[in-house]
C-alpha positions in Angstrom: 100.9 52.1 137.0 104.0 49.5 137.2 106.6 50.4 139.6 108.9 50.4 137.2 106.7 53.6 135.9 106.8 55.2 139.5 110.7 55.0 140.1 111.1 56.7 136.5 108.5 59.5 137.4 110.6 59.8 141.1 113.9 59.9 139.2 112.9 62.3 136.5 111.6 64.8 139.3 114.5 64.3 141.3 116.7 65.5 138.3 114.1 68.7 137.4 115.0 69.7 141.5 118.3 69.2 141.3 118.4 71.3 138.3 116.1 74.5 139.7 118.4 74.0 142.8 121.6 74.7 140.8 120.2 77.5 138.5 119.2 79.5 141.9 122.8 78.9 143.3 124.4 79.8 139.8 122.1 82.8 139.7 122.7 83.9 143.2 126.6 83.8 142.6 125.8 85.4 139.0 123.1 87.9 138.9 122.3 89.8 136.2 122.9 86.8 133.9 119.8 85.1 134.6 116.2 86.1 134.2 114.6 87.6 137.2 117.9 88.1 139.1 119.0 91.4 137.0 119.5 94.2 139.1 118.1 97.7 138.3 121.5 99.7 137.9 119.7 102.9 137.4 117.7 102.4 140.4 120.8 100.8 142.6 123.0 103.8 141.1 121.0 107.2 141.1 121.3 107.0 137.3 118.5 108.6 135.4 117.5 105.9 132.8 116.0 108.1 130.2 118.0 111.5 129.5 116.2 114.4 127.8 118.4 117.6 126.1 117.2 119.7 129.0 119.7 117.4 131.0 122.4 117.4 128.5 122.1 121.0 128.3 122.1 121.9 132.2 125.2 119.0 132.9 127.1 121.1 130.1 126.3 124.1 131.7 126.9 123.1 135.4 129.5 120.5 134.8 133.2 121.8 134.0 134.4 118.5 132.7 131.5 118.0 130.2 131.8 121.8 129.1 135.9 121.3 129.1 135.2 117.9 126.7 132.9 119.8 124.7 134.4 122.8 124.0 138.0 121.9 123.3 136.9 119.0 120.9 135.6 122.1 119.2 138.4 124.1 119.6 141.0 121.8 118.0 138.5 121.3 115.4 138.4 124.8 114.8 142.1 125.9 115.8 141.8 127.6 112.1 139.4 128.1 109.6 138.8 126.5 106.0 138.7 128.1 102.9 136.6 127.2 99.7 138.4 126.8 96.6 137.5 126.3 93.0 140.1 123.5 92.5 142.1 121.8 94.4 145.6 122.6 93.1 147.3 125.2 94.7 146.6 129.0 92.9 146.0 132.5 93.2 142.8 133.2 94.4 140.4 133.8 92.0 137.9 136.5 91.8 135.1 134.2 93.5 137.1 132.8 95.8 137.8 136.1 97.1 134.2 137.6 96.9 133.2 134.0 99.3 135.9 134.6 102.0 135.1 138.1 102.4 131.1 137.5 102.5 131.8 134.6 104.7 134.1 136.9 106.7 131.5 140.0 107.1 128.7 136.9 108.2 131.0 135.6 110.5 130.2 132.1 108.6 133.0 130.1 110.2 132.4 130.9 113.5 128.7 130.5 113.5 129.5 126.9 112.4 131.5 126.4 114.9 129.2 127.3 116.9 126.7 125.1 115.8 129.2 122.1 116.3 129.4 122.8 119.6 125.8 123.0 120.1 125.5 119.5 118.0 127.7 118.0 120.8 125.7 118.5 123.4 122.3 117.5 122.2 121.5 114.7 119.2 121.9 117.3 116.5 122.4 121.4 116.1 120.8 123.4 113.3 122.1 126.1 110.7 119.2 128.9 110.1 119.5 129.8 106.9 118.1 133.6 106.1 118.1 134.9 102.4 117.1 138.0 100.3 114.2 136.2 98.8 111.7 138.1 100.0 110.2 135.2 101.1 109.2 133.7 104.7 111.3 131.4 106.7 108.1 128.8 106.3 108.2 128.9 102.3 110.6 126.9 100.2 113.6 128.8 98.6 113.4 129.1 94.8 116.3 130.8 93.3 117.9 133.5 95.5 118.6 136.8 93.5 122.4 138.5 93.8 124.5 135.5 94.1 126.7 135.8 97.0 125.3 138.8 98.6 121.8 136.7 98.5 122.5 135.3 101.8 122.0 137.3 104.3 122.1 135.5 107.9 123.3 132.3 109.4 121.6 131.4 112.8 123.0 128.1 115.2 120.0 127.0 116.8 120.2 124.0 119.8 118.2 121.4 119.4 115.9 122.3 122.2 115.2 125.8 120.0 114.9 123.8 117.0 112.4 120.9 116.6 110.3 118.8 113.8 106.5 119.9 113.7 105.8 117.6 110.5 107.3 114.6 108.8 107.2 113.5 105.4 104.6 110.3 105.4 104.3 109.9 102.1 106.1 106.3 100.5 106.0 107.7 97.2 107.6 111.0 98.0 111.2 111.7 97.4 111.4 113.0 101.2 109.8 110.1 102.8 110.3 110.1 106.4 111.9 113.7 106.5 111.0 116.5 108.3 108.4 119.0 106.2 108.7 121.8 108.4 110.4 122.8 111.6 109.7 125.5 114.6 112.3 127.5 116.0 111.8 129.1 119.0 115.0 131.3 120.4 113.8 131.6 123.4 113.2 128.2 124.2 117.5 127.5 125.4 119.9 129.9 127.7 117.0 132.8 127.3 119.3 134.7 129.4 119.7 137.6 126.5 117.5 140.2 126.1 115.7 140.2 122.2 116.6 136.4 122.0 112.7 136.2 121.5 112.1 135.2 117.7 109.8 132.5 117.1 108.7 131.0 113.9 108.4 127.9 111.2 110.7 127.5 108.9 111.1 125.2 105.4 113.6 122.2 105.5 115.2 124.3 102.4 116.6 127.0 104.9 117.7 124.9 107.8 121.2 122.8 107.8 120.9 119.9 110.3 124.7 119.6 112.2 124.9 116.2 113.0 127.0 113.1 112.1 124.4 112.0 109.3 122.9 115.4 108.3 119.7 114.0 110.4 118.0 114.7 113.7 118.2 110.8 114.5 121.9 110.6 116.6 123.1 109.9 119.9 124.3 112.9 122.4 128.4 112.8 122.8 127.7 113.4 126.4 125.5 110.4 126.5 127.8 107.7 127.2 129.8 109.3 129.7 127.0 110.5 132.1 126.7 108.2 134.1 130.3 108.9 135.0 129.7 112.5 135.2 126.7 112.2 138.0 129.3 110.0 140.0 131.8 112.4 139.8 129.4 114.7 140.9 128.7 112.7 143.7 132.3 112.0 144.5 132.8 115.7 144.9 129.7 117.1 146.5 130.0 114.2 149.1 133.9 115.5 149.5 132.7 119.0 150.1 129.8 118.4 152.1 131.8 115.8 154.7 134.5 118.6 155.2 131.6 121.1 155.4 130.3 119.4 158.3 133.3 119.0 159.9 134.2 122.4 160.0 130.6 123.2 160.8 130.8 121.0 163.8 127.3 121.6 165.0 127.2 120.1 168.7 125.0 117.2 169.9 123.7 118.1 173.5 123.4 114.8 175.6 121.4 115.5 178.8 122.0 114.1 182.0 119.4 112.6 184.1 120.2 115.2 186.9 119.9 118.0 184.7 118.1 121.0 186.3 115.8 122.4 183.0 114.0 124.9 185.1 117.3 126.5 186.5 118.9 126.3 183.2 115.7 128.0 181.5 115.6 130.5 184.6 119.3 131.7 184.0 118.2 131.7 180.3 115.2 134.3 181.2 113.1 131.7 179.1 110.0 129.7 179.5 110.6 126.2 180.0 108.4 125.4 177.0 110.7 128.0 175.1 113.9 126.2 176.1 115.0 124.3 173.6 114.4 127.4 170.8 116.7 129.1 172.8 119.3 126.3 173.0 119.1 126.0 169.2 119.4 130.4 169.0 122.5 130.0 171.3 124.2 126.9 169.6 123.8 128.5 166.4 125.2 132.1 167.5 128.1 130.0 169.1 128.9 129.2 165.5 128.9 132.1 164.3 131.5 133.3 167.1 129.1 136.0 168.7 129.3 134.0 171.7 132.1 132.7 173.4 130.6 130.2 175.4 127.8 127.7 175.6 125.1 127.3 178.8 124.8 123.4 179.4 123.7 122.7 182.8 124.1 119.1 183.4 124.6 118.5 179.7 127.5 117.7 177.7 128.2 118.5 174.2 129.7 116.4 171.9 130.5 116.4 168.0 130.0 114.1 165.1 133.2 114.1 163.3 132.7 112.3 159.4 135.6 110.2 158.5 136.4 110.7 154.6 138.0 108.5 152.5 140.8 109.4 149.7 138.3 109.7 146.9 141.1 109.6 144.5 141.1 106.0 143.5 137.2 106.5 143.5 137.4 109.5 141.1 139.8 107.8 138.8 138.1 105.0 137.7 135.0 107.6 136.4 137.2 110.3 135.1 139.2 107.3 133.1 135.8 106.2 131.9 134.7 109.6 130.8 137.4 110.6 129.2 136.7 107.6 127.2 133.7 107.9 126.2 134.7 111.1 124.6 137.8 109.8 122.9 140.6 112.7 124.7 143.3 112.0 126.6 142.8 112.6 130.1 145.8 114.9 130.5 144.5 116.9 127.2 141.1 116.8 129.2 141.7 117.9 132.7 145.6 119.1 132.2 148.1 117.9 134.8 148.4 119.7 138.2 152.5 119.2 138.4 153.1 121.3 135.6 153.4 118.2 133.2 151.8 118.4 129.9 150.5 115.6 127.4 152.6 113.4 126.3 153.8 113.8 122.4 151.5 110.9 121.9 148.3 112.2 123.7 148.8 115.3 121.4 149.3 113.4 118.1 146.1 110.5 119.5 144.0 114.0 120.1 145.2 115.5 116.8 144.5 112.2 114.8 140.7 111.9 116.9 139.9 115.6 116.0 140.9 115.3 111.9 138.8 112.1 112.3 135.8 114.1 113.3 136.3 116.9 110.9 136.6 114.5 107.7 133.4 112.4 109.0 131.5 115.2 110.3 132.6 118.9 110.0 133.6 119.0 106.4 130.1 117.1 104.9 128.1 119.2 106.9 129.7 122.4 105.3 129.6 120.7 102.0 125.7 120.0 102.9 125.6 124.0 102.9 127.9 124.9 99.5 125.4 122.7 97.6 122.7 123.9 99.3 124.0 127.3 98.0 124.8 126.2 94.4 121.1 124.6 94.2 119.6 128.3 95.0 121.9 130.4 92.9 123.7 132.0 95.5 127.2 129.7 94.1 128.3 129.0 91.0 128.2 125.5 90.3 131.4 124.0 90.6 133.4 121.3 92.1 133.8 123.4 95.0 136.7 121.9 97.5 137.2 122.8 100.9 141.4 123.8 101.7 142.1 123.6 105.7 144.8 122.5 107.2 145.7 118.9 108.4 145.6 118.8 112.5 148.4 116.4 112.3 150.9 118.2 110.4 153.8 119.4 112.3 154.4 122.7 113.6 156.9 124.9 112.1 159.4 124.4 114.7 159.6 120.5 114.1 159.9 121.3 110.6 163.0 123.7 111.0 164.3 120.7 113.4 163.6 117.9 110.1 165.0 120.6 107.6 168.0 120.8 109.8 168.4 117.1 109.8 168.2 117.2 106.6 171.1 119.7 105.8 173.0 117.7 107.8 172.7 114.5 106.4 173.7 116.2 103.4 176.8 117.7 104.9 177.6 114.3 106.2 177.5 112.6 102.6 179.0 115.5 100.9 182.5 114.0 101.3 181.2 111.2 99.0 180.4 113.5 96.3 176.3 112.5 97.0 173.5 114.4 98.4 170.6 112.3 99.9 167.9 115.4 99.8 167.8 118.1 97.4 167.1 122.0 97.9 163.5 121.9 96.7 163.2 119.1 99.4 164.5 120.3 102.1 162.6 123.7 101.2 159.6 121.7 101.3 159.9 120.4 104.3 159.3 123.9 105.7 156.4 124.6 103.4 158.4 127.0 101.1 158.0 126.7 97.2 160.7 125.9 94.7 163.2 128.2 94.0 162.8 129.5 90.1 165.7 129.5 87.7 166.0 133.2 88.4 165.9 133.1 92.3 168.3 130.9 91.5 170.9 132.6 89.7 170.4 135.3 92.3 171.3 133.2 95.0 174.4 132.2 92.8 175.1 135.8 92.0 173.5 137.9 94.7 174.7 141.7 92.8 173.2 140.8 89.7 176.6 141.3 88.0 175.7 138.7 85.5 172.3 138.9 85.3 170.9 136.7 82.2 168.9 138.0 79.2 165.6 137.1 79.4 164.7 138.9 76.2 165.6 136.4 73.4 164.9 138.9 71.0 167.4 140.5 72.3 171.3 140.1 70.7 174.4 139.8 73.0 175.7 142.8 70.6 173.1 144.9 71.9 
């Protein structure tokens, strides 16, 4: 080997040092960027790192902003309830439509949806039990369901912890691939805190509704990206509570002197000297209590550990902001505003815009999962059913008095030019109300009926 060789070899493993050396600096001021430096956030955090429904279920139960994000997502949702309609134009109800809304009524339909939704927020999907007058089991596939409307009998929200797959589908040539073939229900299984919750059984894909945002059990939790922000909250306040706790406890620490007499001490206690400490602790604790007034410490000294807490406001802040977040509502909407301030008018119409989201990409197919569900047995005609409910983000009825006003106005304004910018059907529409007809009209123009036209054109003026 030349030494031209050996200076190359020297240079080149001068360069590969140099390099490590600068990747472990770089790392060091960057980790989690570089491969072996990443920290464990779950660990480092006290964040669980894989979350079950059991959790979801107990956070929602035990947590008041989870339950408060949950249930008024559902709420505005569900302010008011839909109606199904044969066609879309506005008309009189029909005799169908009629015999659906007051079936739907007696089953309590609506709210048992909404019901379910709630439930689907919580874990990766909610269920819609299904029960008709087929005479058949809840394991057997529905056929045709006799006496159309009055066919259906039940609807039963189920959680997803009550409701799970017990087969699939494994078949590539099947229509159903990868679908469940069959579920179990068991009632008990969530919130058994009712007595008769207790029915357990299979039941046929044909009788259950999966609530979810794809009709499948396959989706995320809506609590699942905020929780890590709930557990700190958690922690934010429990530490809050337990530091003031034990500063109002104020539980004294005994510091004994080296000239302390124990045997006198335990002789004016009437105890063993073995037995002196148990009775220290018996007497510190009634002192706590207020039985006693005073404390015996006979060349001791008691002091206190006082815990110094910090504003946990700017702490709390960051994690409420993130939650809130997570689950798309404003944070006054969410937690409300202490001062008596209330959500700005664009929270409100942010929240309102978020919730009609939800219901067009989620709510509404799920229900229109279950009207064809219902035409495909018999129990609905088959039509182009449509679904009437009212848009979140319309106005309320005082705004439109306040734009019907402005209206009238601008047309009192332009009058002097001879020229009205809105017309009465307009402005009449502006506050929902139909058209006037011709003869409301003429009654409006002639209020006594004193010249009330013929509508009879049979009729002669003669006559």
């Amino acid at each position: 080997m030349t030494t031209k060789n050996i200076d190359r070899a020297s240079i080149v493993n001068a360069l590969a040092y140099m390099a490590n050396a600068a990747t472990r600096r770089v790392s060091s001021m960057f980790p989690g960027y570089f491969e072996g430096y990443k920290h464990n956030h779950y660990a480092d955090f006290g964040w669980p790192e894989n979350l079950t429904f059991d959790q979801y279920y107990q956070t929602y139960c035990r947590n008041g902003l989870a339950r408060a994000a949950v249930r008024k997502t559902v709420r505005k949702c569900w302010e008011d309830i839909p109606f199904l309609a044969e066609r879309e134009e506005k008309h009189d109800e029909t005799e169908i439509e009629k015999a659906i809304r007051q079936k739907f009524s007696d089953l309590r339909l609506w709210q048992r949806f909404a019901e379910a939704d709630r439930r689907s927020m919580v874990g990766c999907y909610s269920g819609v039990i299904l029960r008709f007058a087929d005479s058949r089991l809840f394991r057997e596939p529905v056929d045709t369901v006799p006496g159309g409307i009055d066919g259906l009998v039940e609807v039963i929200p189920a959680w997803e912890g009550q409701l799970m797959v017990a087969d699939w589908d494994t078949d590539e040539t099947s229509e159903t691939y990868g679908q469940p073939t069959m579920f179990n229900f068991n009632e008990a299984q969530v919130g058994n805190e009712h007595q008769g919750k207790n029915r357990s059984f299979e039941v046929h894909p044909d009788r259950v509704i999966i609530w979810s945002e794809d009709g499948t059990v396959h989706n995320r939790p809506s609590l699942e990206a905020g929780y890590n922000d709930l557990l700190t909250l958690e922690k934010i306040t429990g530490a809050g509570g337990e530091g003031f706790w034990k500063n109002a406890k104020s539980a004294p620490v005994i510091e004994v002197n080296k000239d302390a007499q124990l045997d006198a001490m335990a002789q004016a206690m009437d105890v063993s000297k073995d037995d002196l400490v148990d009775a220290m602790n018996t007497q510190v604790e009634d002192w706590q209590k207020g039985f006693d007034k005073m404390l015996m410490l006979q060349g001791m000294e008691a002091k206190t550990l006082g815990v110094t807490l910090p504003i946990p406001e700017h702490f709390r802040a960051g994690a409420l902001e993130n939650f809130c977040a997570s689950v798309e509502i404003p944070k006054k909407i969410l937690v409300g505003m202490q001062t008596g301030e209330r959500a700005s008018t664009e929270d409100a119409n942010e929240w309102a815009q978020t919730c009609n989201g939800r219901r067009s990409d989620m709510v509404i197919p799920n229900i229109m999962t279950f009207v064809n569900r219902l035409e495909a047995f018999g129990v609905l005609p088959e039509r182009d059913w449509f679904l009437v409910w009212t848009d979140l983000t319309e106005s309320g009825m005082g705004e439109k008095i306040e734009r019907a006003g402005k209206m009238a106005d601008v047309n009192q304004k332009m009058a002097k030019g001879g020229e009205l910018v809105f017309t009465p059907e307009e402005i009449r529409a502006a506050v929902d109300l139909e058209p006037l007809s011709n003869a409301d009209k003429y009654r409006e123009d002639d209020p006594f009926g004193e010249d009330e036209p013929n509508d009879d054109p049979d009729q002669s003026e003669d006559e």
